[in-house]
Steps between C-alpha positions, in 0.01 A plus 500: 500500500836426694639171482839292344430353163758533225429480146720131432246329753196629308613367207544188646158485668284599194711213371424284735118632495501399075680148603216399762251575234666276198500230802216555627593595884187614689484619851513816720829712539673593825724664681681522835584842584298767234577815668300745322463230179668583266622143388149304653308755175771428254370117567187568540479630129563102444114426683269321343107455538471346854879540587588753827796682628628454804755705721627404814654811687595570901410889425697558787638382838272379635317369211213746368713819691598706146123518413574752238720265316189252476273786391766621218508082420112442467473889289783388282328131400130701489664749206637256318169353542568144688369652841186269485746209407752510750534367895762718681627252818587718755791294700813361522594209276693363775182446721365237153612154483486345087195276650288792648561756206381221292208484682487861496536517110279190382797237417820556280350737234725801463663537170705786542677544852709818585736458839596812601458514903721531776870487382650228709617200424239288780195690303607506163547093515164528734290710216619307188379158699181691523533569116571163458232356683237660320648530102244380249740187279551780248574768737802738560674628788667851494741513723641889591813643539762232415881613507379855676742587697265677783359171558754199478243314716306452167767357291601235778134402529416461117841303481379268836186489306672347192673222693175418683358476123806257422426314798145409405321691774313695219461510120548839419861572299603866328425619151595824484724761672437868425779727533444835692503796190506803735605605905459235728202759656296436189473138538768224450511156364272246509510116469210315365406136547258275377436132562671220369244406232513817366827625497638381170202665331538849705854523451425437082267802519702742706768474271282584158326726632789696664764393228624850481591563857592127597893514610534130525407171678704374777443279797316724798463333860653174402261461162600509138401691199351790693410871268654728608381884406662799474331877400778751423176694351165452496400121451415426156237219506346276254110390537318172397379636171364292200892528380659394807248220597527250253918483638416528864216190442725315314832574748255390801345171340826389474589525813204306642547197273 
């Protein structure tokens, strides 16, 4: 299977995939832009009973025109054995407004959101309002490709994003950027947000479960205390064990009082 996914990121999103459980995050996972799916399966591995995956894809210009990249899409999610739990959405994200892919989707009930679609700056900020629109309260947004330098339409957008966040026009703030560990062809960076409510309690996790490859926490698209991670190796991760969970529960409580 071809596709960009670097080793930091999956750290970050099994991470995230143990933190939604110890919070209790339901809801279906997402993504605009799958290509041939290799990120949509890594977050499908994160379905529950009931729960789907969805990808969004053009497949071409004109939407639906690189058939063979659909057919290598719907093979990939049938070996890994989600075929019968997934809706491919042959089209561009640009032709969705938030209100009708809510429709589409049943309400705001996608935990895990990747963004990964066109490259400019008008459809980044476009698909993460579509992200936004329909994030469960617990959910996560994974925005692509942050800082690479073939597409500096990203970075302006996810920083526009951030001020828009500031402003009040939506809740969701960053809790976590993942440094590229490899080429920029294997997949850069990628900034993840989640809404207000939860961010205190994201950002707590992250950083214990990641402890080894956090670099440090500094103030990312006008907010504070952001994690910052770095893999000069392969990530070494920490998991929600019967060792680990009596800290994390306590570290969390805290927070909410």
């Amino acid at each position: 299977m071809t596709g960009y996914l670097q080793s930091g990121a999956i750290s970050l999103f099994l991470s995230a995939f143990e933190l939604q459980d110890a919070f209790a995050v339901a809801g279906d996972i997402a993504e605009i832009g799958t290509f041939e799916g290799k990120t949509l399966i890594l977050m499908a591995h994160a379905l529950r009973q009931g729960e789907r995956a969805i990808g969004i894809d053009c497949f071409g210009r004109p939407p639906g025109r690189d058939e063979p990249m659909r057919a290598a899409l719907a093979a990939n999610l049938a070996r890994f054995g989600y075929g019968d739990r997934a809706e491919i959405i042959t089209g561009d994200s640009l032709a969705f407004t938030p209100d009708s892919l809510r429709a589409q989707l049943g309400g705001a009930n996608v935990r895990l959101f990747s963004v990964d679609g066109d490259h400019t700056q008008a459809a980044v900020l476009h698909d993460l309002a579509l992200a936004e629109a329909v994030l469960a309260p617990g959910g996560i947004v994974a925005a692509d490709d942050m800082f690479n330098p073939w597409y500096p339409g990203v970075t302006e957008a996810l920083y526009e994003f951030c001020r828009l966040g500031r402003e009040g026009q939506h809740d969701l703030q960053p809790i976590a950027f993942i440094a590229a560990n490899g080429p920029v062809e294997t997949g850069c960076s990628k900034l993840f947000f989640a809404r207000a409510g939860f961010v205190r309690r994201y950002k707590a996790g992250f950083k214990m479960l990641n402890q080894p490859d956090l670099k440090h926490c500094d103030p990312c698209g006008g907010f504070a205390d952001v994690p910052h991670f770095w893999f000069g190796g392969q990530p070494t991760r920490h998991s929600l064990d019967s060792g680990l969970r009596p800290l994390f529960d306590e570290i969390v409580g805290s927070l909410d009082r």
